[in-house]
C-alpha positions as CSV (number, residue, x, y, z in Angstrom):
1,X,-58.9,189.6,-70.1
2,X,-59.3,186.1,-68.4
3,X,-57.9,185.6,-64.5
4,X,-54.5,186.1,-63.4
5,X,-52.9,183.4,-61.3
6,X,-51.9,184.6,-57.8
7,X,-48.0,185.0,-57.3
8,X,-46.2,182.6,-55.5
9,X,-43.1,182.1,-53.5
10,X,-39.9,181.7,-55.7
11,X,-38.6,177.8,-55.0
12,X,-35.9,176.6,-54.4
13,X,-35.0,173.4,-54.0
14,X,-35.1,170.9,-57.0
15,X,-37.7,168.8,-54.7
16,X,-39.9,171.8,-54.4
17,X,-39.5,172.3,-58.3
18,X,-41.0,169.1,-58.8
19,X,-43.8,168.9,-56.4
20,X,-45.0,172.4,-57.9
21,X,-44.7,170.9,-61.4
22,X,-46.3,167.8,-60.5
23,X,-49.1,170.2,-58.8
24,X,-49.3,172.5,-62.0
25,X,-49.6,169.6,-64.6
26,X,-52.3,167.8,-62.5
27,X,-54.6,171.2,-62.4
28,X,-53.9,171.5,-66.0
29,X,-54.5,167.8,-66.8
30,X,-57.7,167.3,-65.5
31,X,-59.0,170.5,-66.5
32,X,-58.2,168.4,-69.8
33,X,-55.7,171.9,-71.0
34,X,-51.9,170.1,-70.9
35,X,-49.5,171.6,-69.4
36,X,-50.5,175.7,-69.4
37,X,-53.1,177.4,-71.2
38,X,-55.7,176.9,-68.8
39,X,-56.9,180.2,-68.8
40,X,-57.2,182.1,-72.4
41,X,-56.3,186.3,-72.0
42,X,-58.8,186.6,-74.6
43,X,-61.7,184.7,-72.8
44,X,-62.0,182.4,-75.5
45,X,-61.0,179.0,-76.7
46,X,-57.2,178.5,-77.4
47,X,-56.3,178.4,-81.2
48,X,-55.2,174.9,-82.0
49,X,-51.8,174.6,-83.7
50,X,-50.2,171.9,-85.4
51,X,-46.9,170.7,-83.7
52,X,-44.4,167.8,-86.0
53,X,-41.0,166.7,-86.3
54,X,-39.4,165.4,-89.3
55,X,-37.6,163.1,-86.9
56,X,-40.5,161.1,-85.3
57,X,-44.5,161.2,-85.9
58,X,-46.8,162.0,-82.8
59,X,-47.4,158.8,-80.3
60,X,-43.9,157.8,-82.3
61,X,-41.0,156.4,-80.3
62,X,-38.4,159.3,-79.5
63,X,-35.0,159.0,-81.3
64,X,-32.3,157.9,-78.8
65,X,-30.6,160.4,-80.2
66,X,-32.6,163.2,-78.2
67,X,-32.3,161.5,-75.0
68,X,-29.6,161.2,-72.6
69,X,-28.0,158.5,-74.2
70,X,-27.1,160.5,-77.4
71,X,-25.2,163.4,-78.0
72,X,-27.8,165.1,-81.0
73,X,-29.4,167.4,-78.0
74,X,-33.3,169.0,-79.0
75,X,-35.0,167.2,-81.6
76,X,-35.7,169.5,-84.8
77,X,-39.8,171.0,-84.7
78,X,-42.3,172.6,-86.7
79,X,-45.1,174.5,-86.2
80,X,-48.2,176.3,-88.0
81,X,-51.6,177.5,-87.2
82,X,-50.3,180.7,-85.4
83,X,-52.9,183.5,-85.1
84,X,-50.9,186.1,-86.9
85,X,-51.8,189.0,-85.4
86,X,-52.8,188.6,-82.2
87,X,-49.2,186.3,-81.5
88,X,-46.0,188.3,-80.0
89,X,-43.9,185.2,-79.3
90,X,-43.8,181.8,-79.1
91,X,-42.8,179.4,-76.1
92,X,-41.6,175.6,-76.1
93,X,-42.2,173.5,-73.2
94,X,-40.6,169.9,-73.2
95,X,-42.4,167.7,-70.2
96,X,-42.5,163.8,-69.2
97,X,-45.5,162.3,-67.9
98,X,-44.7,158.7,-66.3
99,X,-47.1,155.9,-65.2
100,X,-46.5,157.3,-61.8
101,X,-48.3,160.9,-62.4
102,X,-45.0,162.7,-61.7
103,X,-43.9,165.4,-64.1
104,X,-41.0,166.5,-65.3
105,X,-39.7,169.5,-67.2
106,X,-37.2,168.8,-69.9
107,X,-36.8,172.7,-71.8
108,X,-38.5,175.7,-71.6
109,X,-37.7,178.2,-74.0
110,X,-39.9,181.1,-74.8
111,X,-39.7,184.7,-76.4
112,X,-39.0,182.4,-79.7
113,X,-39.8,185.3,-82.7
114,X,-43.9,185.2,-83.7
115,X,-43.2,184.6,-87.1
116,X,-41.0,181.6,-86.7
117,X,-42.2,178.4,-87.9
118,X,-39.6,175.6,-86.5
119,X,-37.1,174.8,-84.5
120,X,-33.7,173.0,-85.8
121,X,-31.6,170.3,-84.3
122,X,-29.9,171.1,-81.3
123,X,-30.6,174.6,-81.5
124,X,-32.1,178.1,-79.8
125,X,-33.4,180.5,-82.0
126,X,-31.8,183.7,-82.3
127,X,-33.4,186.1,-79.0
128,X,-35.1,182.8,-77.3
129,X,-34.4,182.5,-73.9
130,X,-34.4,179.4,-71.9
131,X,-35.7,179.1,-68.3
132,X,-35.2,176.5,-65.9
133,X,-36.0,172.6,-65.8
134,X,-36.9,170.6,-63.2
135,X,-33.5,169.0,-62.5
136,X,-32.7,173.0,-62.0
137,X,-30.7,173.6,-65.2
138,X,-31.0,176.1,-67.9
139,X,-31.3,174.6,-71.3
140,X,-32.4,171.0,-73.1
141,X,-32.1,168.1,-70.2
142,X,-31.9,165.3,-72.2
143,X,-34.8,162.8,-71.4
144,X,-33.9,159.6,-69.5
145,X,-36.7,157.4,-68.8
146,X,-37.9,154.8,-71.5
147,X,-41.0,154.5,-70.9
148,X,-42.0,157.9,-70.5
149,X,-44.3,159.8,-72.8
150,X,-42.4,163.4,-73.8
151,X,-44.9,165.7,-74.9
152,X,-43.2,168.8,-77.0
153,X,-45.5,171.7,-76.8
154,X,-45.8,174.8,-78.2
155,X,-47.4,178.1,-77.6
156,X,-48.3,181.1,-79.0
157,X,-48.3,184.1,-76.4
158,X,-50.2,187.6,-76.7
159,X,-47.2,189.3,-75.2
160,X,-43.1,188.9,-75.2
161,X,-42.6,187.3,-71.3
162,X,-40.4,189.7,-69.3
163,X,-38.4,186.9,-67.5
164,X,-34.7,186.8,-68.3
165,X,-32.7,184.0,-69.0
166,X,-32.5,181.2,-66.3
167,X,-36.4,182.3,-64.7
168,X,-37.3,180.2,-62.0
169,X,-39.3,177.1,-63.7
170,X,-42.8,178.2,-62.1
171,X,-42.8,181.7,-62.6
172,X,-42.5,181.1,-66.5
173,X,-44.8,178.3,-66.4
174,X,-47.3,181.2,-64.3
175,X,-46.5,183.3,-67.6
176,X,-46.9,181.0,-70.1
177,X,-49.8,179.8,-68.9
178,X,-51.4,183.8,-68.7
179,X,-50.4,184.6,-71.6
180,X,-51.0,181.7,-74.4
181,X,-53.9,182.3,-76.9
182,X,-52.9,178.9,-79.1
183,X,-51.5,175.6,-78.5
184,X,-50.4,172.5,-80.1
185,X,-48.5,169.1,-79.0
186,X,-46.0,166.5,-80.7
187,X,-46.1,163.4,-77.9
188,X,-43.3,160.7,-78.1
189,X,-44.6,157.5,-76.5
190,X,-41.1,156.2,-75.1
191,X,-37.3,156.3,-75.6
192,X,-36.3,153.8,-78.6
């Protein structure tokens, strides 16, 4: 079993949110891991797993529609590559990296069923739960900025995450990031 992450204090201020995301994603990133997954339960190397949209291709501009000046909400995803039977559920994670360094959560949804394969328009699968974004909300926060890249990133856990709906943005980052075994991304290089 690979090394826990030691708990932290709950935050609470949407400034506090931020700088701990900001300080999660640059451990990740220059362990060269994205956003969680740094360490493996299993003690080996993540599975890679294909991430794609029939709505934009990776590096793609995002739809307008998907951002905060439409009203389409979550862009439709799919997935494959899932290690069947090691997988108990899978977890979404929508994030921005700007040319600033700062990071921002967008959606976090996790506890999707194993076996699922993709994610429609504007939608939460059926036993999914959503934690919070940065901004503090519980659900998809539109993206804003247009020249942001949006990096939608899925993972395969070894375990269901016992967090209910609405968990505190870095204790279900904490979880993810424990518990994923595989990982793919879609990026979208700016707003069109």
């Amino acid at each position: 079993m690979g090394q826990r992450r030691k708990s932290v204090p709950v935050v609470r201020t949407g400034r506090e949110v931020r700088t701990v995301v900001a300080a999660v994603l640059a451990v990740a990133a220059s362990a060269g891991c994205g956003i969680v997954g740094v360490d493996s339960p299993t003690d080996r190397p993540l599975d890679a797993l294909s991430v794609s949209s029939p709505r934009f291709r990776d590096e793609a501009t995002l739809p307008a529609d998907y951002s905060c000046q439409g009203q389409v909400g979550n862009p439709p995803l799919r997935w494959s590559g899932v290690p069947q039977r090691e997988t108990k559920s899978i977890a979404l994670v929508v994030d921005a990296n700007n040319a600033q360094g700062a990071a921002e959560v967008h959606w976090v949804l996790f506890n999707i069923d194993p076996r699922t394969t993709e994610l429609a328009q504007n939608s939460v699968p059926r036993g999914a739960i959503q934690g919070m974004t940065s901004s503090g909300k519980v659900g998809y926060s539109p993206p804003c900025q247009p020249d942001d890249t949006y990096r939608f990133s899925v993972y395969a856990l070894d375990t269901k995450l016992d967090l209910k709906e609405g968990a505190d943005l870095r204790s279900t980052m904490e979880k993810i990031a424990e518990r994923t075994i595989a990982r793919g991304r879609l990026s979208a290089a700016h707003i069109e």
